[in-house]
PQR file of N, CA, C, O and H, with PARSE charges and radii, in Angstrom:
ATOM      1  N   UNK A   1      19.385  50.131  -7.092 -0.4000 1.5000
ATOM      2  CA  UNK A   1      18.031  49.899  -6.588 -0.0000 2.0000
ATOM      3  C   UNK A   1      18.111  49.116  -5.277  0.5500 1.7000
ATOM      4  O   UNK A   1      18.835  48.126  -5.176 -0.5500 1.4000
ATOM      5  N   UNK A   2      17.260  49.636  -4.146 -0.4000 1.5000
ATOM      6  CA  UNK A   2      17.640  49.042  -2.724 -0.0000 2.0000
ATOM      7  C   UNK A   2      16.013  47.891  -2.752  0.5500 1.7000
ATOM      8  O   UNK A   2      15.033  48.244  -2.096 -0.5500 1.4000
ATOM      9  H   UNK A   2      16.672  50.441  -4.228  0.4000 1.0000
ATOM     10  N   UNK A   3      15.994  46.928  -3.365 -0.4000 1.5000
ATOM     11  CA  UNK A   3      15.438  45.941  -3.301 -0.0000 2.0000
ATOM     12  C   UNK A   3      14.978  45.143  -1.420  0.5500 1.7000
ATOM     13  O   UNK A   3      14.154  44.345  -0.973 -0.5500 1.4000
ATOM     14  H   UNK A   3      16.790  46.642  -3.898  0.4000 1.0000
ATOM     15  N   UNK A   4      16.138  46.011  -0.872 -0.4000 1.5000
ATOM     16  CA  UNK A   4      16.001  45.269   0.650 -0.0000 2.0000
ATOM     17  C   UNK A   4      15.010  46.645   1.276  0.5500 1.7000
ATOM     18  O   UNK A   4      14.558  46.530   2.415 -0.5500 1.4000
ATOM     19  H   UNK A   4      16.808  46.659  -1.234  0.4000 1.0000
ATOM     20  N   UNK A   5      14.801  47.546   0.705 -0.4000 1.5000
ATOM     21  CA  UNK A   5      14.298  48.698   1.734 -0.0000 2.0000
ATOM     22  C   UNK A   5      12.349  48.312   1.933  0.5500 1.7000
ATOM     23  O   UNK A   5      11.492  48.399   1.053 -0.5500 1.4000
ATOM     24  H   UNK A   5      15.167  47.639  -0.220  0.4000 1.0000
ATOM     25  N   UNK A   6      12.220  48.010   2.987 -0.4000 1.5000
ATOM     26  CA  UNK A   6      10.844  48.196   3.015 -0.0000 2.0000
ATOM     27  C   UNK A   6      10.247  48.952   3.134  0.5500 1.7000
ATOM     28  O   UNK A   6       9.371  48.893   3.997 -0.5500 1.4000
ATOM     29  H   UNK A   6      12.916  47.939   3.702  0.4000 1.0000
ATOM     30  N   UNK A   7      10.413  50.162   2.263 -0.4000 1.5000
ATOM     31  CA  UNK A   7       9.321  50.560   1.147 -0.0000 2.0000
ATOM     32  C   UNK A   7       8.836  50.184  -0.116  0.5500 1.7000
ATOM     33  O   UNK A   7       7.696  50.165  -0.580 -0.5500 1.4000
ATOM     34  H   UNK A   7      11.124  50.209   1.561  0.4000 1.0000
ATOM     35  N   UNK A   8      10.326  49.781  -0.742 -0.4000 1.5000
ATOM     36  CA  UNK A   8      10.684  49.356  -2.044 -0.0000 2.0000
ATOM     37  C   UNK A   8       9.203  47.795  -1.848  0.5500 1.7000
ATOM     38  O   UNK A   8       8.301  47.522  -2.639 -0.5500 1.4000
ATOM     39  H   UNK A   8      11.252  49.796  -0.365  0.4000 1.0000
ATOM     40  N   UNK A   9       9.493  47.235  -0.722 -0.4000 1.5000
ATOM     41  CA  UNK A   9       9.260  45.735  -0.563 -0.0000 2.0000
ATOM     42  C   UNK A   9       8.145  46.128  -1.299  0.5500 1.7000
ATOM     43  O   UNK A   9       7.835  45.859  -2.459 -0.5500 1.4000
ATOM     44  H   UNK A   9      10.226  47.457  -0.079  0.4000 1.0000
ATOM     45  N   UNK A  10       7.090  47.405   0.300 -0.4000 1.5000
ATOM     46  CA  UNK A  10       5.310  47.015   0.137 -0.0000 2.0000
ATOM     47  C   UNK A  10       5.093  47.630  -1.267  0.5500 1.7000
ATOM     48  O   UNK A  10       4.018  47.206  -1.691 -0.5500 1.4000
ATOM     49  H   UNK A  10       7.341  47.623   1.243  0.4000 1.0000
ATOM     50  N   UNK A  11       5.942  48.824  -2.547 -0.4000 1.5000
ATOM     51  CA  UNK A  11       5.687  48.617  -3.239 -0.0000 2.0000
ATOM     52  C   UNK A  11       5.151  47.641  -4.314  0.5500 1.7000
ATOM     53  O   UNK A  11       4.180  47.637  -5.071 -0.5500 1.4000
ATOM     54  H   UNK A  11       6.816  49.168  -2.203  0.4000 1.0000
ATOM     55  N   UNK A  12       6.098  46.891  -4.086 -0.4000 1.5000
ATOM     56  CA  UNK A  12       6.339  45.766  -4.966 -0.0000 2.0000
ATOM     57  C   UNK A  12       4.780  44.625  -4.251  0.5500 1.7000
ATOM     58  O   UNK A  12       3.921  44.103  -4.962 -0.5500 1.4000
ATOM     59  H   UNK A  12       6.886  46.894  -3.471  0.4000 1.0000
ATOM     60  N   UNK A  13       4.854  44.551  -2.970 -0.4000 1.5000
ATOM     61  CA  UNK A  13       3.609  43.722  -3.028 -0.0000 2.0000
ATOM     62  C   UNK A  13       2.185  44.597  -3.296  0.5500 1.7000
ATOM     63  O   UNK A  13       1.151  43.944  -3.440 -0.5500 1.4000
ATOM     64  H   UNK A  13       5.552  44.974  -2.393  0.4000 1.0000
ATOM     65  N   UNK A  14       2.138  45.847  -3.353 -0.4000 1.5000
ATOM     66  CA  UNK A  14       0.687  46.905  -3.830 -0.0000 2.0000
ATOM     67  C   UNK A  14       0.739  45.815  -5.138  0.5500 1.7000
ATOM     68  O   UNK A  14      -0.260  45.128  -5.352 -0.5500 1.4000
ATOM     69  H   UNK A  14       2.977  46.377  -3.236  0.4000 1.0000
ATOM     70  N   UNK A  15       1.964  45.680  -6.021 -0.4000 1.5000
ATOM     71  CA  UNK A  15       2.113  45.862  -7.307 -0.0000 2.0000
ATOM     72  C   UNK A  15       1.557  44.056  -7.577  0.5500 1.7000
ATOM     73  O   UNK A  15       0.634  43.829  -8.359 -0.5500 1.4000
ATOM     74  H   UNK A  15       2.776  46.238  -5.848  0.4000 1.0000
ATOM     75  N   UNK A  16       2.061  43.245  -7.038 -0.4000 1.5000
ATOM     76  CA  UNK A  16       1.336  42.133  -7.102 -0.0000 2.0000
ATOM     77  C   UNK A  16      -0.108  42.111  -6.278  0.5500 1.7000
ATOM     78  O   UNK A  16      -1.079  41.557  -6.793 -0.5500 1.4000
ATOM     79  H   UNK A  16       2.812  43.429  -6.403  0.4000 1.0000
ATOM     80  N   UNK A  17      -0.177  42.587  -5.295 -0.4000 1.5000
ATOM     81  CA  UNK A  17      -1.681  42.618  -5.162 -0.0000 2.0000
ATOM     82  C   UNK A  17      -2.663  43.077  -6.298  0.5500 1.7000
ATOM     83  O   UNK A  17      -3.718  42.469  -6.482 -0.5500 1.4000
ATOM     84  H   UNK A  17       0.612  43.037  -4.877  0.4000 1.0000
ATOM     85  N   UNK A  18      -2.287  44.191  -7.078 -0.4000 1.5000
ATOM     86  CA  UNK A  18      -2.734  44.781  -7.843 -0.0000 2.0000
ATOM     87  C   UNK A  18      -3.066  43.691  -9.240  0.5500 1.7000
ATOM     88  O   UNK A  18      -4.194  43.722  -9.733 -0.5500 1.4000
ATOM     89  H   UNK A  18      -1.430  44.684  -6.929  0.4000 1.0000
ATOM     90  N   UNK A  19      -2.127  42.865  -9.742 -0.4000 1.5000
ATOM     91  CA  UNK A  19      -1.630  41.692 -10.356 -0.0000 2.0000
ATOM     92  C   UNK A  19      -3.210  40.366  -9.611  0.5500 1.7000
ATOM     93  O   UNK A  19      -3.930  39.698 -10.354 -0.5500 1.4000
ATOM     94  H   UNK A  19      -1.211  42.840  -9.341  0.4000 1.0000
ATOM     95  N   UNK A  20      -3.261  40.376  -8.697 -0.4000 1.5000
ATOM     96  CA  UNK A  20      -3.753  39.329  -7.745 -0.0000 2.0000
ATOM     97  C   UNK A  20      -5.405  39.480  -8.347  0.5500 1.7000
ATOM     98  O   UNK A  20      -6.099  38.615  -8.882 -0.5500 1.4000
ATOM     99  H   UNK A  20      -2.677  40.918  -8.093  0.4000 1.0000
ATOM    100  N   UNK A  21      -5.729  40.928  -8.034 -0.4000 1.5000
ATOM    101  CA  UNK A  21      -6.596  41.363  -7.755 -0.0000 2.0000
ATOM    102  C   UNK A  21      -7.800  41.497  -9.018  0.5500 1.7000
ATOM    103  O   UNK A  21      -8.971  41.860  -9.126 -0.5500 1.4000
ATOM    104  H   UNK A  21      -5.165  41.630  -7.599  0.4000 1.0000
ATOM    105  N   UNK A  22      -7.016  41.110  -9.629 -0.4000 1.5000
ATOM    106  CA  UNK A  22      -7.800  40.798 -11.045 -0.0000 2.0000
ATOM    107  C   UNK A  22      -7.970  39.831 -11.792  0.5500 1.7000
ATOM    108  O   UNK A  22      -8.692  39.866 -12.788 -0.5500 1.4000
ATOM    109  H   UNK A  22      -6.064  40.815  -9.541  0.4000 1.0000
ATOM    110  N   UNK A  23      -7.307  38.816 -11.396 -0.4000 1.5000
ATOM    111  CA  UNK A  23      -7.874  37.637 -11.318 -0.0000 2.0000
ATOM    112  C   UNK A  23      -8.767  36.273 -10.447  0.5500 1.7000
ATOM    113  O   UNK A  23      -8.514  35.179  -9.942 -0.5500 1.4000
ATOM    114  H   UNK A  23      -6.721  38.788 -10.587  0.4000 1.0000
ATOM    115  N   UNK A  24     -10.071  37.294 -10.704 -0.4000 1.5000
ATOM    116  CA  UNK A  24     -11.240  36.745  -9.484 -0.0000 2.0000
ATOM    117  C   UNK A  24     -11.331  36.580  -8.711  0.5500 1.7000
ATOM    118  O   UNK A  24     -11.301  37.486  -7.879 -0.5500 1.4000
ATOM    119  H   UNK A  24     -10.277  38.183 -11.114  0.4000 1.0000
ATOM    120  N   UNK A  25     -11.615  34.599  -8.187 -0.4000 1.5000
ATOM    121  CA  UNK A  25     -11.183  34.320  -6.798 -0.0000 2.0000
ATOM    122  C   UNK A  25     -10.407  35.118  -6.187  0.5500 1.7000
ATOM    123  O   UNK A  25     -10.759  35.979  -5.382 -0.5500 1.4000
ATOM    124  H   UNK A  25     -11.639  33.863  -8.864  0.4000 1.0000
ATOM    125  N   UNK A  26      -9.156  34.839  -6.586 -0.4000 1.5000
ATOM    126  CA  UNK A  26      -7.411  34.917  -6.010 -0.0000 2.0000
ATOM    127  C   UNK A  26      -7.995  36.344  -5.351  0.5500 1.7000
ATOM    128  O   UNK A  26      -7.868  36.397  -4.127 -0.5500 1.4000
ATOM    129  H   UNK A  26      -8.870  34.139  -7.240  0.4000 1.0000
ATOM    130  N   UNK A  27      -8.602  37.482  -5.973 -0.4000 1.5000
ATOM    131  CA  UNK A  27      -8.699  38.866  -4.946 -0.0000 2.0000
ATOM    132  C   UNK A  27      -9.341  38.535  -3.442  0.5500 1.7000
ATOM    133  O   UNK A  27      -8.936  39.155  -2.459 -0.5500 1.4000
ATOM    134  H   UNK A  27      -8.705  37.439  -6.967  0.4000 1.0000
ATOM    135  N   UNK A  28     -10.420  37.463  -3.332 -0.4000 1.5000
ATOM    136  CA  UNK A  28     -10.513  37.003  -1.866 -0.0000 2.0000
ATOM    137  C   UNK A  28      -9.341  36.715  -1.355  0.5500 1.7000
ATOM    138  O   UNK A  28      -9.208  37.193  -0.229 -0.5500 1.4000
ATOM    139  H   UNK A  28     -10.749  36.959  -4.131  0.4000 1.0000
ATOM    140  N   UNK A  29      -8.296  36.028  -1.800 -0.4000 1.5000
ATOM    141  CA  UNK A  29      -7.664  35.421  -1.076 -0.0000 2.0000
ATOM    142  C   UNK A  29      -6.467  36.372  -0.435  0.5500 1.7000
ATOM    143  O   UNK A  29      -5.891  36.182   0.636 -0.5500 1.4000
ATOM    144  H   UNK A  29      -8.404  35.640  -2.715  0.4000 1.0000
ATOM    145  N   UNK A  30      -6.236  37.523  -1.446 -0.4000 1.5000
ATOM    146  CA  UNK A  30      -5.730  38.794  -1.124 -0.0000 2.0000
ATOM    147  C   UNK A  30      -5.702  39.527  -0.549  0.5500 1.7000
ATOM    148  O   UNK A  30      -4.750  40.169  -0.106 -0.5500 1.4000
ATOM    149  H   UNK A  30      -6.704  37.678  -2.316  0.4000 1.0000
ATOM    150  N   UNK A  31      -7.485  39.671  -0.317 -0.4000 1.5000
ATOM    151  CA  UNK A  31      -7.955  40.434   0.722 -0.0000 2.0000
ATOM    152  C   UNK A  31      -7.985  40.207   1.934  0.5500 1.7000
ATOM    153  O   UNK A  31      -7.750  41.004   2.842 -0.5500 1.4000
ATOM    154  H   UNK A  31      -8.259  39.149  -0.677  0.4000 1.0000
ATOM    155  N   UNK A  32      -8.312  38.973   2.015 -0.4000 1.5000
ATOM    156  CA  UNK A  32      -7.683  38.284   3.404 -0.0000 2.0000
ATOM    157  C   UNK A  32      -6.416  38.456   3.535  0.5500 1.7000
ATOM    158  O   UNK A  32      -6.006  39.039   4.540 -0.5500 1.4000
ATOM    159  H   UNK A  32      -8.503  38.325   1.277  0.4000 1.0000
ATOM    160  N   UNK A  33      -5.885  38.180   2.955 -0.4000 1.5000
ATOM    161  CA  UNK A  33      -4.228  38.213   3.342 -0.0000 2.0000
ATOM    162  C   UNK A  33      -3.946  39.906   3.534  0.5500 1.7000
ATOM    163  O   UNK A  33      -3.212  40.073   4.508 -0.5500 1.4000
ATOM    164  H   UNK A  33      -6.217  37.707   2.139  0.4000 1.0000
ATOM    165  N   UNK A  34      -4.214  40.817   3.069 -0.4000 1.5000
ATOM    166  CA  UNK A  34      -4.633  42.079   3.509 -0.0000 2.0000
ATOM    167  C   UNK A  34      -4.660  42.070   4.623  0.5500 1.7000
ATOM    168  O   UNK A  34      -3.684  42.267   5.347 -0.5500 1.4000
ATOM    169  H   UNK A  34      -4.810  40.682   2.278  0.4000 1.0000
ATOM    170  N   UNK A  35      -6.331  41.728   5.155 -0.4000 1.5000
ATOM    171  CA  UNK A  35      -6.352  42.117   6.536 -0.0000 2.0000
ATOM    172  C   UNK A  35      -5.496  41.083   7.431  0.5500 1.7000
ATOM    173  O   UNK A  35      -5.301  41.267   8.632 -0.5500 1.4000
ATOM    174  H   UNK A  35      -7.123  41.568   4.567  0.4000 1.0000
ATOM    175  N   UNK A  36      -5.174  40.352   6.956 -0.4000 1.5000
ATOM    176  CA  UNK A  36      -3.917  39.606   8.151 -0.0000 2.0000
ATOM    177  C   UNK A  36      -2.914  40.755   8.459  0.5500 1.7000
ATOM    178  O   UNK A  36      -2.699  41.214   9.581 -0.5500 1.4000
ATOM    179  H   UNK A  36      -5.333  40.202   5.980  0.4000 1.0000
ATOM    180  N   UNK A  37      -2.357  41.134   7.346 -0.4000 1.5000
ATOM    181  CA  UNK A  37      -1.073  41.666   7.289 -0.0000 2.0000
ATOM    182  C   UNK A  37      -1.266  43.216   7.916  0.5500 1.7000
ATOM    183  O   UNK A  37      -0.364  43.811   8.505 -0.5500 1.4000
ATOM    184  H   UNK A  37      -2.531  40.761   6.435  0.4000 1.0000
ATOM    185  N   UNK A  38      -2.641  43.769   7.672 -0.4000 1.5000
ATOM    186  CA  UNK A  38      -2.790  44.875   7.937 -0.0000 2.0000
ATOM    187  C   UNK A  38      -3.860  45.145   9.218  0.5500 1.7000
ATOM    188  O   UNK A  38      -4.118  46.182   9.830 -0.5500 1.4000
ATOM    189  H   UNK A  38      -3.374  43.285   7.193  0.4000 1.0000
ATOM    190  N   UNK A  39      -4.263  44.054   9.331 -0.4000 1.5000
ATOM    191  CA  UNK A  39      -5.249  44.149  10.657 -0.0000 2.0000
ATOM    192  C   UNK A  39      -5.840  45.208  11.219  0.5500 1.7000
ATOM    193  O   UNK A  39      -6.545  45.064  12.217 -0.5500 1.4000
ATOM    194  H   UNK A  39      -4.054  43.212   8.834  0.4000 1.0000
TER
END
């Protein structure tokens, strides 16, 4: 498993966003961090 490939990475953060995103607040804080990252 290539743990270093960034694809593998933004999987893995969909997968905690996803994690994030359902526990209330914390999805603001996600979403922001979203559009930082994705602008």
């Amino acid at each position: 498993m290539i743990f270093g490939n960034g694809f593998t990475r933004m999987l893995l953060g969909i997968w905690l966003w996803q994690l994030i995103k359902w526990q209330g607040p914390a999805f603001l804080i996600g979403l922001g961090t979203g559009w930082v990252i994705w602008g």
